[in-house]
C-alpha positions as CSV (number, residue, x, y, z in Angstrom):
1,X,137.3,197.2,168.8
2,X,139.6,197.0,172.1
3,X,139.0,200.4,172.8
4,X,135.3,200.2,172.4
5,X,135.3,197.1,174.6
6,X,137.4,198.8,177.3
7,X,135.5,202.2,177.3
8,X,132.3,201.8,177.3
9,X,131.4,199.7,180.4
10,X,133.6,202.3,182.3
11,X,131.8,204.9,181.3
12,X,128.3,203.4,181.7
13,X,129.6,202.1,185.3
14,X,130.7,205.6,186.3
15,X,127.5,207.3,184.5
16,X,125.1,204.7,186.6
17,X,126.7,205.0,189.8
18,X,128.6,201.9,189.9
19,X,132.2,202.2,188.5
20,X,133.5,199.1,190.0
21,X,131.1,197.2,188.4
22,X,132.4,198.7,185.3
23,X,135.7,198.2,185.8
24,X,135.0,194.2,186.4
25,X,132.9,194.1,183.4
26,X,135.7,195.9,181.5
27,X,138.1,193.7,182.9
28,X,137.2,190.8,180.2
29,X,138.5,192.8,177.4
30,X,142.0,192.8,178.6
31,X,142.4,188.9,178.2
32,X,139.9,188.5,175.3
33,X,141.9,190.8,172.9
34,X,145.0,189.5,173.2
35,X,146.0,188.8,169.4
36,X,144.8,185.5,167.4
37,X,146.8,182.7,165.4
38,X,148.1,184.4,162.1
39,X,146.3,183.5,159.6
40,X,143.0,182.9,161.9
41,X,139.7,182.7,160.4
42,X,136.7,183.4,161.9
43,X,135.7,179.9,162.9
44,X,139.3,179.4,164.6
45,X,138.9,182.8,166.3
46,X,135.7,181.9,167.5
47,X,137.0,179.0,169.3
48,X,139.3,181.2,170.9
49,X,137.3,183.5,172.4
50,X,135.2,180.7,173.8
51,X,138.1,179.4,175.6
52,X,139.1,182.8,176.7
53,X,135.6,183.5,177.9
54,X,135.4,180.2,180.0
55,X,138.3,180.1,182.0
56,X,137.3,184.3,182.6
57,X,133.9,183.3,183.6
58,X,135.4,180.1,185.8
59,X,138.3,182.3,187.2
60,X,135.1,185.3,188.5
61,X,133.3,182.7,189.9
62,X,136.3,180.8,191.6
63,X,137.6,183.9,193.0
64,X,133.9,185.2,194.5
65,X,133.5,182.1,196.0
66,X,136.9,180.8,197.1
67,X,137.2,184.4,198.0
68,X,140.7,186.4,198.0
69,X,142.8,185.1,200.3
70,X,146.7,184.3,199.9
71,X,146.0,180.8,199.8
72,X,142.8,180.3,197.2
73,X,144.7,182.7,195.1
74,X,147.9,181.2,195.4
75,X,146.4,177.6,194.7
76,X,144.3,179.6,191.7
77,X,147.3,181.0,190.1
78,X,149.6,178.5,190.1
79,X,147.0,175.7,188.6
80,X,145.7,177.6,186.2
81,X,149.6,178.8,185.3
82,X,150.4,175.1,184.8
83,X,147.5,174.0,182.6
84,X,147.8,177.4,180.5
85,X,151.6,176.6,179.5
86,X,150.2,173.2,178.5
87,X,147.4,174.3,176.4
88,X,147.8,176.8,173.7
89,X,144.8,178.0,173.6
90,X,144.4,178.7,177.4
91,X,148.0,180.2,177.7
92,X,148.4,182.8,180.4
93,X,144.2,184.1,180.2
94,X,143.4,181.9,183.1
95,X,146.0,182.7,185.5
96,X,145.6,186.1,184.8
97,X,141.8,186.2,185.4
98,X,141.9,184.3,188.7
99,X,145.0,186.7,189.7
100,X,143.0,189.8,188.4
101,X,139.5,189.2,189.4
102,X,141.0,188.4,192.9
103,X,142.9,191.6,193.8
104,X,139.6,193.9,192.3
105,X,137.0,192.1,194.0
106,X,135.0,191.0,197.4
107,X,135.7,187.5,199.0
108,X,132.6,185.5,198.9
109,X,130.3,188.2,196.5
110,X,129.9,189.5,193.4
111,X,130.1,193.3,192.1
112,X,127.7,195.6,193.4
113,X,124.8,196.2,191.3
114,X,125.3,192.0,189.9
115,X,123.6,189.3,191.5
116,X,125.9,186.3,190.6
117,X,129.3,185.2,191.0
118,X,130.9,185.3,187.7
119,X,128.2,187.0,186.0
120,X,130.1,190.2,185.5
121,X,133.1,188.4,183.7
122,X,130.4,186.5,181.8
123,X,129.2,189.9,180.8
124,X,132.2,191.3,179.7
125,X,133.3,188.3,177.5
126,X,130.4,188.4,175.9
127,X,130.3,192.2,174.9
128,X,134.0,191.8,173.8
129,X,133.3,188.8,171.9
130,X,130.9,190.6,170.1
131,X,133.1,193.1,169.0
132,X,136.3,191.2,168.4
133,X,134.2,188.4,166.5
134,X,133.9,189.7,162.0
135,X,130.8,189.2,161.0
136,X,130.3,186.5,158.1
137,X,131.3,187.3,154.8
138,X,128.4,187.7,152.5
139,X,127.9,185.8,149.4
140,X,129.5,187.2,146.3
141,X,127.2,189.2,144.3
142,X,126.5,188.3,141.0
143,X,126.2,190.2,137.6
144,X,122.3,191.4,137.6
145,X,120.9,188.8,135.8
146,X,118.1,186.2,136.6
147,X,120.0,182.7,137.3
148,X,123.3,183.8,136.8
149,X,124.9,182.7,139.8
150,X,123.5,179.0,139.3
151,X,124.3,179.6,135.2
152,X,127.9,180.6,136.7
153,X,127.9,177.7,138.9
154,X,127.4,175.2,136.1
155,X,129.5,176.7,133.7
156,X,132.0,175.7,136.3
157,X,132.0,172.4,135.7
158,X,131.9,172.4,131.8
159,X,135.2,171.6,129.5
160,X,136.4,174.2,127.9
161,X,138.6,174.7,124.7
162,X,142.2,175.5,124.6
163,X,141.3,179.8,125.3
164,X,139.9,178.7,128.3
165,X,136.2,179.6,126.9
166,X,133.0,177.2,127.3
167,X,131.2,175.6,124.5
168,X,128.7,178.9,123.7
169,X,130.0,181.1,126.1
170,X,130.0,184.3,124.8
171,X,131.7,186.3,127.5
172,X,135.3,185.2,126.3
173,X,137.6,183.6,127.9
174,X,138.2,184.1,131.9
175,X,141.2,186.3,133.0
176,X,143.9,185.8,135.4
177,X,144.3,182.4,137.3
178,X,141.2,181.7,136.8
179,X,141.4,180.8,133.2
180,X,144.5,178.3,134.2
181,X,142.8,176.7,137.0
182,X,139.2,176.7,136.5
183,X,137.8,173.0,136.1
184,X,141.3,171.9,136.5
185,X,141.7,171.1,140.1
186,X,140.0,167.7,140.7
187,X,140.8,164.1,140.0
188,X,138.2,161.5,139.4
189,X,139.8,159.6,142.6
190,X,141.2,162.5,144.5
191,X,144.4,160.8,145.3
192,X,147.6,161.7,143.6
193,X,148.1,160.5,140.5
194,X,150.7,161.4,137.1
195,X,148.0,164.1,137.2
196,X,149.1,165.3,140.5
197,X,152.2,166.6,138.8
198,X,150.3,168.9,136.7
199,X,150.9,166.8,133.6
200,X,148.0,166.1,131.0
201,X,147.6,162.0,130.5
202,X,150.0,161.5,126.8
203,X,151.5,165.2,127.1
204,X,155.1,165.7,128.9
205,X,154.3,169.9,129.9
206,X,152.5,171.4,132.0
207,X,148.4,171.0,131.9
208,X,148.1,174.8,130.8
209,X,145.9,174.4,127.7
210,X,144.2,171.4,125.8
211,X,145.4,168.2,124.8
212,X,145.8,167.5,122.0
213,X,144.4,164.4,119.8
214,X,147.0,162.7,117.5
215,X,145.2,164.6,114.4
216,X,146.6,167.9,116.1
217,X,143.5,169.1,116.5
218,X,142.5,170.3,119.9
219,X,140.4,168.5,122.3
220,X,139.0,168.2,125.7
221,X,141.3,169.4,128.3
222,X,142.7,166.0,130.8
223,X,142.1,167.4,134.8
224,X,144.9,167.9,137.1
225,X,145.0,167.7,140.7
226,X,145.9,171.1,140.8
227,X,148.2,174.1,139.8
228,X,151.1,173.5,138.0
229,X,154.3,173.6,139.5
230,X,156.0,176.7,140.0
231,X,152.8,178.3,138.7
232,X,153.3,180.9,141.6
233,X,149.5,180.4,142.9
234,X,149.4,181.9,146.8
235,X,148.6,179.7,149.3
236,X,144.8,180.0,150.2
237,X,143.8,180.2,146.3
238,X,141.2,178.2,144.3
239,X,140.9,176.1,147.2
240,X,144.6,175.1,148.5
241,X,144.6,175.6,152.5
242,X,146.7,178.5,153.4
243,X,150.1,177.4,154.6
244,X,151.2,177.4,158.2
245,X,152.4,181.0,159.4
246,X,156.5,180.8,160.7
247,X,156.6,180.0,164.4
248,X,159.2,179.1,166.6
249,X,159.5,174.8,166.8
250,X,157.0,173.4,169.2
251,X,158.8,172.3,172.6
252,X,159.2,168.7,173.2
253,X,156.8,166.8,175.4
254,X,159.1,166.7,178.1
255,X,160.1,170.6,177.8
256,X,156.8,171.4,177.6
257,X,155.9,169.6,181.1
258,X,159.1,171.1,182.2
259,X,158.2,174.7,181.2
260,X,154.7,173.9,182.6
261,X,155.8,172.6,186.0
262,X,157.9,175.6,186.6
263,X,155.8,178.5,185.5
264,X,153.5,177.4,187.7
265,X,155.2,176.4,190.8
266,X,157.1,180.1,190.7
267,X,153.8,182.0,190.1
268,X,152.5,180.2,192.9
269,X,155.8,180.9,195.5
270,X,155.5,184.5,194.0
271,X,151.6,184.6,195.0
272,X,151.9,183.3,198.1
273,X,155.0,185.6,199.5
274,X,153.3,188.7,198.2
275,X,150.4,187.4,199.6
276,X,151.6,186.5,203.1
277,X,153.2,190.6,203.0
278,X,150.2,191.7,201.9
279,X,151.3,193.2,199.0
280,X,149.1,191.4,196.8
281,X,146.4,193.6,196.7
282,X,148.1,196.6,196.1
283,X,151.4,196.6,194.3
284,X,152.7,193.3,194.6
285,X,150.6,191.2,192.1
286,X,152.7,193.3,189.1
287,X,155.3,190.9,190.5
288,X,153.6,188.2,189.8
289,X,152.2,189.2,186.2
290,X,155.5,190.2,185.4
291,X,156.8,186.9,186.2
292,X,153.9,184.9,184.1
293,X,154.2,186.8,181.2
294,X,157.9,186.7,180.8
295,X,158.9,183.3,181.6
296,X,159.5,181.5,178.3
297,X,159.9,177.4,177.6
298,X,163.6,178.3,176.3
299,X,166.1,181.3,177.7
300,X,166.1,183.0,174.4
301,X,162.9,183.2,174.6
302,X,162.7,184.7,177.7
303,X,165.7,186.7,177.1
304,X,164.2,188.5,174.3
305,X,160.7,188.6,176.3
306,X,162.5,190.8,179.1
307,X,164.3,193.0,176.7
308,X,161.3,194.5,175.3
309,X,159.1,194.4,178.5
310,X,162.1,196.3,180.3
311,X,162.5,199.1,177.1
312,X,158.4,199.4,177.0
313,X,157.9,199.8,180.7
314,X,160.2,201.8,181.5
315,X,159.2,204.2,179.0
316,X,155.4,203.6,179.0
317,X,155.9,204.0,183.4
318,X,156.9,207.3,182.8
319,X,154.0,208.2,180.3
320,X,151.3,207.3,182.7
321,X,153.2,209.0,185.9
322,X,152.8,212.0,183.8
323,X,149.2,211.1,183.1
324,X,148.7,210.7,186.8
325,X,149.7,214.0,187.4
326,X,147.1,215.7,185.5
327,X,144.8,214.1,187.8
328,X,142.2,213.4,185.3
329,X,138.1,212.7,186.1
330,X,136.7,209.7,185.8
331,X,135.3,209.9,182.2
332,X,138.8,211.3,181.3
333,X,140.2,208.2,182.4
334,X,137.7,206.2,180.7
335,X,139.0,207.9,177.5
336,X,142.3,207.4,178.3
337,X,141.6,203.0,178.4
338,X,140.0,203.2,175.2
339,X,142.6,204.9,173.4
340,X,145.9,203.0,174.6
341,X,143.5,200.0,174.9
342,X,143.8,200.2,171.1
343,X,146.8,201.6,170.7
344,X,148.1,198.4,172.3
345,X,146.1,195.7,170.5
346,X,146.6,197.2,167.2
347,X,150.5,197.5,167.4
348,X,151.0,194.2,169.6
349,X,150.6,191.8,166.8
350,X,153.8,194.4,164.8
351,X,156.5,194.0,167.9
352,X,155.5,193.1,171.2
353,X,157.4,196.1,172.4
354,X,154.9,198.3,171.4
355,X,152.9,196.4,173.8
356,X,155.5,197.2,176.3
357,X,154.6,200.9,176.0
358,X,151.1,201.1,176.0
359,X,150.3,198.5,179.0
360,X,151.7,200.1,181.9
361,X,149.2,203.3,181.4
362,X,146.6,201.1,180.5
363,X,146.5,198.8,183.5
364,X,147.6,201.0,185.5
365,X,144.3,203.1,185.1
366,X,142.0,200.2,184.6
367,X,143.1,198.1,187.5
368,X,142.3,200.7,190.0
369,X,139.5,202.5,188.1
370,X,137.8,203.8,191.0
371,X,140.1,204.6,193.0
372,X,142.7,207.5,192.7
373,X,146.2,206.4,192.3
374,X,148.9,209.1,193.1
375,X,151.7,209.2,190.6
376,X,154.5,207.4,192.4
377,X,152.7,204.5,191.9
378,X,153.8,204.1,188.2
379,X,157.2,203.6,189.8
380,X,156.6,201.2,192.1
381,X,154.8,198.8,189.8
382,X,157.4,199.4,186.9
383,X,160.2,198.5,189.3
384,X,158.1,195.1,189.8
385,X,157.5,194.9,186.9
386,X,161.3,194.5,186.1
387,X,161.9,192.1,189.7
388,X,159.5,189.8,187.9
389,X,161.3,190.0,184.7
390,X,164.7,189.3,185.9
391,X,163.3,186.0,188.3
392,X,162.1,184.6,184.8
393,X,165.5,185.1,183.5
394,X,166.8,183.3,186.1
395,X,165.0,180.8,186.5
396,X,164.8,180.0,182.4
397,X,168.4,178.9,183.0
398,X,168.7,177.7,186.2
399,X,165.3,176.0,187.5
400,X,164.7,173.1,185.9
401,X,167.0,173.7,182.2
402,X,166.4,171.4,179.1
403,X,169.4,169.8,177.6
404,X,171.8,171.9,176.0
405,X,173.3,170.5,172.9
């Protein structure tokens, strides 16, 4: 779907005459697909995307009418850097649209071909959205007969006998976990209770079966409040939420001001000097997106961060140079964006080294989509790429450091 995303606005841009516009529209998808919480569903990655496409939609219109300059961009960048490391959500998306839909476009209007300030970004997110977005999950189907989804339903709820079957059912008992946990997962209060433990009311084991009446006889099953212990049922089944996915510890409040305060003051100083030179709009501003996307709230994390951006770079530097020299057409290029455009968002989620490797060509031929860029130019940016890097090593362990213990 990132390919798609990426692709097709370039070529309709180039096919109608207006490839910048395509390229802006484009642009969108870059910070849009950037990967989701593990474990996301579609309601949670919905939310995403609407935060992603608001602070791309602000950041098009801040930049057309604040214009370009060193000093709206450096003022941009480094506010939008500070609230990002605060908010999850936001992250590095805003600071990277303002900085992005700054260098490509023209102070004080929009794209050609667009009437509005923003309304290519807006364009673009909502195109990618559309794509990135599953579509609802349909209803399960039921067997073919008249009613038997509601008959199901109702069955449901009825107590069944120690094989798991209903009074007069005559399909036989349920198979799997469904026959251990059907009916069985609700208390009368909700709470927890002896039930809780997954213990029938005047029975010491495990609520598998029926309990039974002091004439040994079998009778109607006592609810639990869910699956037995040690019953081995996944997180996410007949109803238990699906447990957190492993992240590194959340930083304290303090560290995360901290790690906040400095990202953006040094995204800002690095704006504003390239900016001042400027180098900004041509080759400097890799410095800068280096810089955001490596610094980390801890050194190790940064540390590891700069590892795998200065293996992936280097390498993926030399596969666009070579690209470059082909000199390849416009709908070549376009090509080109879809397929490491999805190269890298499928793969990124795996090791963000593989990230690493498919970035540099893809930026590099999106970013200056209509406009040739000779094949030097992959080893300029690389080599700021890695200047970026290495000032968010530094400054991880010498600007502003948390305790060490």
């Amino acid at each position: 779907a990132a390919g798609v995303a990426l692709a097709v606005p370039l070529v309709a841009g180039t096919a109608t005459g207006h490839p910048g516009t395509g390229a802006a529209v484009a642009l969108p998808a870059v910070l849009l697909a950037m990967p989701f919480p593990e474990a996301a569903g579609r309601a949670e990655r919905a939310r995403h995307l609407a935060v992603r496409a608001a602070w791309t939609t602000v950041a098009g219109v801040y930049t057309a009418l604040a214009g370009s300059g060193a000093l709206a961009l450096t003022l941009g960048v480094g506010t939008t850097a500070f609230i990002g490391a605060l908010l999850p959500r936001v992250g590095p998306t805003a600071a990277l649209a303002v900085l992005l839909t700054g260098i490509t476009g023209t102070d004080g209007a929009p794209p050609e071909g667009l009437p509005l300030p923003g309304l290519a970004q807006l364009v673009g997110c909502v195109w990618t959205s559309a794509l990135l977005l599953p579509l609802r999950r349909r209803a399960p189907a039921d067997d073919g007969r008249a009613g038997a989804g509601p008959r199901r339903a109702a069955e449901a709820e009825l107590p069944r006998d120690g094989t798991g079957r209903a009074p007069g059912d005559p399909d036989g008992p349920p198979t799997g976990r469904e026959g251990l946990t059907t009916g069985a997962d609700r208390t009368p209060s909700g709470g927890e209770g002896p039930a809780a433990g997954g213990t029938a009311a005047g029975g010491g084991g495990p609520c598998q079966g029926a309990a039974r009446s002091p004439s040994g006889g079998t009778g109607p099953p006592v609810t639990a409040a869910g699956p037995p212990p040690g019953s081995g049922t996944p997180p996410g089944a007949e109803g238990n939420p699906p447990a957190s996915p492993s992240s590194p510890p959340a930083p304290a409040p303090a560290g995360k001001l901290r790690h906040a305060a400095r990202l953006g003051v040094l995204t800002a100083g690095a704006v504003a000097v390239t900016g001042v030179q400027g180098a900004l709009w041509g080759e400097g501003h890799w410095f800068v997106t280096s810089l955001l996307l490596t610094l980390r709230p801890t050194p190790e994390e940064t540390r590891s961060k700069f590892a795998k951006r200065l293996l992936g770079n280097s390498l993926g530097g030399v596969a666009a140079a070579l690209l470059l020299l082909s000199g390849p057409g416009p709908y070549a290029v376009a090509a080109l964006v879809g397929v490491f455009g999805a190269a890298a968002y499928t793969f990124r989620p795996v090791d963000y080294v593989y990230w690493a490797l498919a970035s540099p060509a893809l930026l590099l031929l999106l970013s200056d989509f209509d406009e040739p860029v000779p094949w030097y130019a992959t080893a300029v940016r690389v080599a700021l790429n890695l200047a970026g890097g290495g000032l968010a090593v530094f400054a991880s362990r010498w600007l502003w450091p948390g305790r060490r213990t």
